[in-house]
N, C-alpha and C positions, 0 to 999 in steps of 0.2 A: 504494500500500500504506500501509496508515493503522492506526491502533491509538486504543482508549480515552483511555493512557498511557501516557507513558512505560515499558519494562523490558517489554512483552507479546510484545515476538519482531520486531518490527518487519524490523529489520536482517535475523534468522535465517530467516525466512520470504522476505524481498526478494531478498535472496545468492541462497537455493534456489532457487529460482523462476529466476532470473537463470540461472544456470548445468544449472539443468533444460532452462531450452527454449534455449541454446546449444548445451545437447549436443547439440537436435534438429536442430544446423544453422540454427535461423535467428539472425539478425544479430540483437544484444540492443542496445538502448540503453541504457546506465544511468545513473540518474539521484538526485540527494539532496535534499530539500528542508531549507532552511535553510543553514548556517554550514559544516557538518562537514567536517574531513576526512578522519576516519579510517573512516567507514564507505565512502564511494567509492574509496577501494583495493581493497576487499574486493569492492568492485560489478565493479572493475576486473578482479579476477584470474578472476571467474563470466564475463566475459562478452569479454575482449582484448579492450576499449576503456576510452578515458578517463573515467573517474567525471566526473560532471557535477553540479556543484551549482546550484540552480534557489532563490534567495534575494529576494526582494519586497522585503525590507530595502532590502539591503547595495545591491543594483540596481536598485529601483524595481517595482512589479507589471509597467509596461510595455515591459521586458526580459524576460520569464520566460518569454513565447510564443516571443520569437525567440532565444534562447539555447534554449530546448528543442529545437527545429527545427533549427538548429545541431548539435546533437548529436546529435541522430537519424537527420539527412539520410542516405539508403542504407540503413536498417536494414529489419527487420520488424517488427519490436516496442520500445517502450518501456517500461521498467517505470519509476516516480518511488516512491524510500522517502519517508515523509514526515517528521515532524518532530516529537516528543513525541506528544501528544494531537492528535486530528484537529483540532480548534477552540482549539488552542492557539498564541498568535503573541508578536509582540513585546509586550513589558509594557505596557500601559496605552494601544496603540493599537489595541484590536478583533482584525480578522482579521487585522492585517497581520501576513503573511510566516508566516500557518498553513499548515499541510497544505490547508484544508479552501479557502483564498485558489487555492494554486495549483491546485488540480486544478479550480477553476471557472475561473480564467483558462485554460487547457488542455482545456475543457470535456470532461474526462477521468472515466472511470466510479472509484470507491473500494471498494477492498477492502478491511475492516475484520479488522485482526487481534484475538480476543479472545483473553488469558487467559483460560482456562474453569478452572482448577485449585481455584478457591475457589468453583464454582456452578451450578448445573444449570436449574432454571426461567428464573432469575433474568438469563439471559442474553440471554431473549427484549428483558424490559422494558430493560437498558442497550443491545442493538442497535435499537430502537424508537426512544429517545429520542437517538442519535447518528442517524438515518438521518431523522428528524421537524422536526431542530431548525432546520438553514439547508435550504428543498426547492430552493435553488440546488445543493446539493450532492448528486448522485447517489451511493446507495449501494448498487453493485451483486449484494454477496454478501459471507458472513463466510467464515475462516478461523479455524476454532477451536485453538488452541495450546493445550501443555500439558493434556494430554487423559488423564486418568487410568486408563481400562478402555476395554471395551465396554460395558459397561452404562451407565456414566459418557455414551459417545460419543450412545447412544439416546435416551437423556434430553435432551440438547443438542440433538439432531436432530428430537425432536415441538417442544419447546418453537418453536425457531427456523422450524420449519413451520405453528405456529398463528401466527407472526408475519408469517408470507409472506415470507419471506427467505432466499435458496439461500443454500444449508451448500456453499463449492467447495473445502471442503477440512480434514479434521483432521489435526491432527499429534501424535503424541505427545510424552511426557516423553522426552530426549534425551539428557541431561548428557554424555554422551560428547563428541557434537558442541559442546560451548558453546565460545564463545570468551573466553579470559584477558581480563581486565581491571585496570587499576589508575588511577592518581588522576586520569587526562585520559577513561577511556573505555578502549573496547576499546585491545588491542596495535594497534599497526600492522602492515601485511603484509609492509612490510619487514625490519623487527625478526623476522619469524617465516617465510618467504615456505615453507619444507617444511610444517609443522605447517598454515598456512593454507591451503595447497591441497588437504592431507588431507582440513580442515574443512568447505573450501567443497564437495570433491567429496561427502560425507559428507550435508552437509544437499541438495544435488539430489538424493541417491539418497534423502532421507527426503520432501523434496517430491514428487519421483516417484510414491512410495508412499503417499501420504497426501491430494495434493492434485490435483483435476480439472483436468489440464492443458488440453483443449479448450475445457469449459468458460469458462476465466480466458483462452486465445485469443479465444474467440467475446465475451466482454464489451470486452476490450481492443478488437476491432472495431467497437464498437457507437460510440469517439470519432468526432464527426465532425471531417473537416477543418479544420486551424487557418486562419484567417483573419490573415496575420501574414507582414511578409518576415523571411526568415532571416538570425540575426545573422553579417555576415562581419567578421571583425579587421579585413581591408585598407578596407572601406568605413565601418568603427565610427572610422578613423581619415585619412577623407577630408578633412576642415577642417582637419585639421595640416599647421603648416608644411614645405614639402618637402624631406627630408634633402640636404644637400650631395653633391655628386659625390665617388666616393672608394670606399674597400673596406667589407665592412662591417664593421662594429664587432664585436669576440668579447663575448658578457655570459654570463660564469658563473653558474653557476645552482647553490646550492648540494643535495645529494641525499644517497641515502644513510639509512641507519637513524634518525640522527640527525636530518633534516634530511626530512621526509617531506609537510608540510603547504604544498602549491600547488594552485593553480586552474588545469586548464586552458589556460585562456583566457589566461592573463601568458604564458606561452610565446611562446601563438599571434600575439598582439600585440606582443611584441617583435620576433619575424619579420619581421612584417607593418609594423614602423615600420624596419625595415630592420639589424635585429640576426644574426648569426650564434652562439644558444643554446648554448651546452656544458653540461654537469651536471658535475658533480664530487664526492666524498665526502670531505667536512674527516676522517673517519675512516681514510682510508688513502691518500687523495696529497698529498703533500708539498710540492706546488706551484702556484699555479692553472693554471690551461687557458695555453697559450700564445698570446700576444696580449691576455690578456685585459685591457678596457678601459674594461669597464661589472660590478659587483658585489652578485648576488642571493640574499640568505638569508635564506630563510623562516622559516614555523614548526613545529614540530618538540617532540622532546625530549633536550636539549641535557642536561639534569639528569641523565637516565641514563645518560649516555655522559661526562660530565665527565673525567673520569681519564684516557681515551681522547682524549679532545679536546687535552685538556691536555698528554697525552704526545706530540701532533705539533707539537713546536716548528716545527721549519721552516715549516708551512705559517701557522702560527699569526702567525710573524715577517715573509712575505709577504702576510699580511692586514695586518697594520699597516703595514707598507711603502706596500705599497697604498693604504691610506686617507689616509697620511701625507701622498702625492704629491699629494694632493687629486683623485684618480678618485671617478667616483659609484658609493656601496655604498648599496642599499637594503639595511634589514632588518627583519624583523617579529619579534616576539615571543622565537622560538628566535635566531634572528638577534642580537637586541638582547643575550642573555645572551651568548651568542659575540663580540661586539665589549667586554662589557665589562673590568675589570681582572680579576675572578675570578668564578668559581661558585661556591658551597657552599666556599670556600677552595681551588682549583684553578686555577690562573692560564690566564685565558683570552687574548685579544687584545691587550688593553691599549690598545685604539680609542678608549674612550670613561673617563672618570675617574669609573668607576661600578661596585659589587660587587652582586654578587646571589647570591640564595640561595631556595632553596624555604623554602615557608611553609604552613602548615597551613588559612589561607585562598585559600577560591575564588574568585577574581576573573572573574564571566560574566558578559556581555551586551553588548547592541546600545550603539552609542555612536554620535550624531553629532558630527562635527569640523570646524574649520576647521585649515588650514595657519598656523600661528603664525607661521615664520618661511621666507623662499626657499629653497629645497634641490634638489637635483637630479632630486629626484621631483615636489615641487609646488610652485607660485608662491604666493609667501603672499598666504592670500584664500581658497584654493583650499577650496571646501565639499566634503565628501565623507561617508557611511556606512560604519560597520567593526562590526568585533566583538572582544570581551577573552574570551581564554579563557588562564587561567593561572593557576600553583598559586606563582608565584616571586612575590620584591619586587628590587627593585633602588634603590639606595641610592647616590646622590639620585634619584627619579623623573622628572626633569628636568633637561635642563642651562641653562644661560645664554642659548640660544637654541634652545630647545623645538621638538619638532615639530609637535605637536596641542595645540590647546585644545579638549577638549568642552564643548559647549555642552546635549547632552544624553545622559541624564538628570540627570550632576552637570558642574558648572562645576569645570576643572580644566585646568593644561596637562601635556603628557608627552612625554617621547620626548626628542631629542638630533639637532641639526644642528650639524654641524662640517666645516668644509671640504667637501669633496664626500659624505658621511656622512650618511643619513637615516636613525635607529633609533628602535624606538615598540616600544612591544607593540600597538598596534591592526593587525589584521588587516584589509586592503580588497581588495575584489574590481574589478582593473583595469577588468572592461568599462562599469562604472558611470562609469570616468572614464577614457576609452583616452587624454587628453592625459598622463597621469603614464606610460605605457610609451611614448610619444612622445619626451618632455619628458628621462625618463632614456636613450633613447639618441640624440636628439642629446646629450647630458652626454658620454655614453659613446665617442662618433663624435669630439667636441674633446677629450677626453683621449689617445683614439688615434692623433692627429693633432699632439698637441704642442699641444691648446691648454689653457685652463684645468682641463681635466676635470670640473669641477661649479660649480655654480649656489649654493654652499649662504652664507648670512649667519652671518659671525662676528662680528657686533656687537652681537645682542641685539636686535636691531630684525626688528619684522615687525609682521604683521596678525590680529587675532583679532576674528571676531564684526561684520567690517565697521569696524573702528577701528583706528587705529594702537597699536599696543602697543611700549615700551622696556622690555624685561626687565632690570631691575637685575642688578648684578652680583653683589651680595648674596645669590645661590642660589634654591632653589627655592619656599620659601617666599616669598619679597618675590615672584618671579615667577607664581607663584599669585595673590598678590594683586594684581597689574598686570590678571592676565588677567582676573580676575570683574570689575575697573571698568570692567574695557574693556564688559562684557556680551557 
C-alpha cells in the first residue's frame, strides 16, 4: 500500500484493509515500511499479530526479504504500508529504504493510495506518471481516498479507465473515523486501546464498503514466491559466543503507555540469546520484575506522562539503584529522558547528570554511527544504522564517555555510557546487528551471577570512525571536537 505522499490515507486505508480481510478469517501479516512505530500497533490490533517493520536502512535491502518471510510465515496474506511517497527514501541516497525499494525486493504488486479530494481528470496523469516512472515497480490498481460525491467518484473512474488502471477501491470522506494526532504522529494504541478499536473496527467496515476485496486478494496472489531463507533470531545469532551454563537471565523490558516504541525482533532475540523477557509499566509498578538482571527502555512518550513518571518514586529509586550496581540498562530515546535528572522540571531517575525538556524543534532522520565508547550493548568500533525521531533536547547531549559518534549525515557524538548504562536517542533495529542483544545478555547473565554486570568504559576512552578517540573531561563540546578529528 503506497501513496503519492505523505497525509493521503496510507495508514487509514492499510489498518482497513488489514482488519477487513481478518475479519474474513484469514491470517493477516502486517507489515510497515520504514522506521515507525506507531503505525504497526494499529497494524497490530486489525490483525492479532506483531506489526513488523520492513526498513533497507536501519537493516540493509538484504534483510527485508527475510524478515518479511519471518513475519508472514503461516499466514495468508500480507499486507506492507509503505513509507511517505512511493519513490520516496533516505535523503540523498536514491531508492534506498523507499516504499517503491521494498516492494521490488518483495517482488510485490503496489496499490497506490490517491487523494482525489483536490481532482478529477487530473488523477489519470499523477497515477501515469507514479506507475511509468521505475517499470521495476509494478502498479497494480488505485485506491481513490477522500472521494467527495458520486459524481465526483464517475469522473475519477473514466478518467483512470482511459489510463488502463483498475479503480479496487473508493472511499469516502470519513472524519469520524480519523485518528488523533499530535507532535510525534498518530496517538499510540496504547495510550487509546477503546477509542482505537472503535477506529480500526470502523475503517474495515468503511473498507468493506468501498473497497474490492477479491479483487486486492487476487492481485496480492499475483507475488510470486520469495526467493530468500527466512530470518530466524536463534540462527541470526549462531556466530555468538555460547552463553554460560546457568539460569536464564530476567531482562525487563520496559511497556506501557509510556513506553510503546519496540521492534519485534529485540524480544525475539533476547530469547533466543538466552534471556527470560518480562515487560513492565514504569506507570504503575513500583518495582522491577523480580530477578531482574538485564534493563530495556525504549522509545516512547515519556513527555506526556512526566508527572506520572515522576510521581512513582519507588520505582524511579530502583532504576537508579539498579544502574548504580553497574547492571546493563539499554535505553533509547524515551529511555534516555527517563534515566535523566529531570523532564520538563519533573524529577526523573537521576541515572544520568542530564535534564531534558521538549522543544519546538524536530529532530528526524536516518543517522549512521559508530560505538564511541564499550558498553554493555556494543564494543567500541561497533558500526551500526539508526534513526532520530524526537521533539526533546537534553542538556549536555553527551557525556564524558558518549555513546554514538555519527558519522552521517552530520559528525557529532551522543548519548551516555556509565557503568553498565547505554543511553542515546538513536533508535537501532537489533537484527541489523543480533551481536548487541547477544552482547547485552551475557552483561545481563554476569550481573545475575554476581559478576561485573556491564561492559560499559568510565574513562572516556573508546573508538570512533576506526580511531582511537580520548574524550576530555572538559564536556561535551571539547568531546565533539575529539570526535570530528578523529573522522
Amino acid at each position: 500500500m503506497a501513496a503519492p505522499s505523505s497525509g493521503s490515507g496510507k495508514t487509514t486505508v492499510a489498518t482497513g484493509l488489514m482488519a477487513a480481510f481478518a475479519e474474513r478469517g484469514l491470517a493477516v501479516s502486517p507489515h510497515k515500511a520504514g522506521p515507525d512505530y506507531i503505525d504497526p500497533g494499529y497494524h497490530a490490533l486489525a490483525t492479532g499479530r506483531p506489526g513488523r517493520n520492513l526498513d533497507a536502512f536501519m537493516c540493509g535491502p538484504e534483510l527485508v526479504a527475510p524478515l518479511f518471510a519471518h513475519g508472514s510465515a503461516g499466514c495468508d496474506l500480507a499486507v506492507v504500508e509503505g513509507v511517505m511517497g512511493l519513490y520516496d527514501g533516505a535523503a540523498g541516497r536514491g531508492e534506498l529504504a523507499s516504499t517503491a525499494q521494498v516492494a521490488k525486493l518483495l517482488r510485490a504488486p503496489v496499490v497506490l493510495v490517491v487523494d482525489a479530494s483536490s481532482q478529477s481528470r487530473s488523477v489519470a496523469a499523477l497515477v501515469h506518471g507514479f506507475a511509468s516512472f521505475d517499470p521495476q515497480v509494478r502498479l497494480g490498481g488505485v485506491i481513490l481516498n477522500k472521494v467527495g460525491s458520486d459524481r465526483h467518484e464517475v469522473m475519477l473512474r473514466e478518467a483512470l479507465e482511459e489510463a488502463g488502471m483498475p479503480v479496487l477501491g473508493v472511499l469516502r470522506r470519513a472524519p469520524q473515523v480519523a485518528t488523533p494526532s499530535r507532535h510525534l504522529g498518530l496517538v499510540p494504541v496504547a495510550e487509546r486501546r477503546a477509542d482505537a478499536l472503535a477506529a480500526v473496527a470502523a475503517l474495515a467496515a468503511q473498507v468493506r464498503a468501498g473497497c474490492d476485496l477479491e479483487a486486492l486478494l487476487a492481485l496480492a496472489r499475483t507475488a510470486p514466491p520469495l526467493d530468500c531463507a527466512t530470518w530466524s533470531p536463534r540462527e541470526a545469532l549462531a556466530g555468538e559466543p555460547a552463553a554460560p551454563p546457568g539460569p536464564r537471565p530476567v531482562v525487563a523490558v520496559a511497556g506501557g503507555p509510556a513506553f510503546t516504541f519496540s521492534y519485534a525482533e529485540h524480544t525475539e532475540l533476547l530469547t533466543a540469546a538466552g534471556a527470560e523477557v518480562v515487560t513492565f509499566d514504569p506507570l504503575r509498578d513500583e518495582a522491577l520484575p523480580a530477578g531482574t538482571a538485564g534493563l530495556v527502555i525504549g522509545g516512547g512518550f515519556p513527555e506526556v506522562y512526566a508527572p506520572e513518571l515522576s510521581a512513582n518514586e519507588p520505582l524511579r529509586a530502583a532504576v537508579a539503584a539498579f544502574a548504580a550496581a553497574g547492571s546493563p540498562v539499554a535505553a533509547e530515546c524515551a529511555g534516555l529522558l527517563y534515566l535523566a535528572r529531570s523532564l520538563d522540571g519533573k524529577p526523573m531517575c537521576g541515572v544520568l547528570d542530564a535534564d531534558a525538556r521538549m522543544s519546538e524543534r524536530l529532530t528526524l532522520g536516518y543517522r549512521e554511527a559508530v560505538a564511541v565508547s564499550d558498553s554493555a550493548l556494543a564494543a567500541a568500533g561497533t558500526r551500526l544504522r539508526g534513526h532520530e525521531f524526537h521533539r526533546t533536547v537534553i542538556e549536555p547531549g553527551a557525556g564524558s564517555a558518549p555513546a554514538w559518534g555519527f558519522t552521517h549525515p552530520e559528525r557529532r557524538v551522543e548519548g551516555f555510557v556509565r557503568g553498565g548504562v547505554h543511553a542515546s536517542y538513536l533508535h537501532t533495529h537489533w537484527a541489523a546487528r543480533p551481536s548487541v542483544a547477544a552482547r547485552f545478555v551475557r552483561s545481563a547473565r554476569a550481573a545475575g551471577t554476581g559478576g561485573t554486570g556491564g561492559t560499559g568504559a568510565t574513562d572516556g576512552t573508546g573508538v570512533c570512525g576506526g580511531a582511537a578517540v580520548t574524550v576530555p573531561a572538559g564536556g561535551t563540546d571539547r568531546a565533539e571536537r575529539a570526535a570530528r578529528a578523529a573522522g
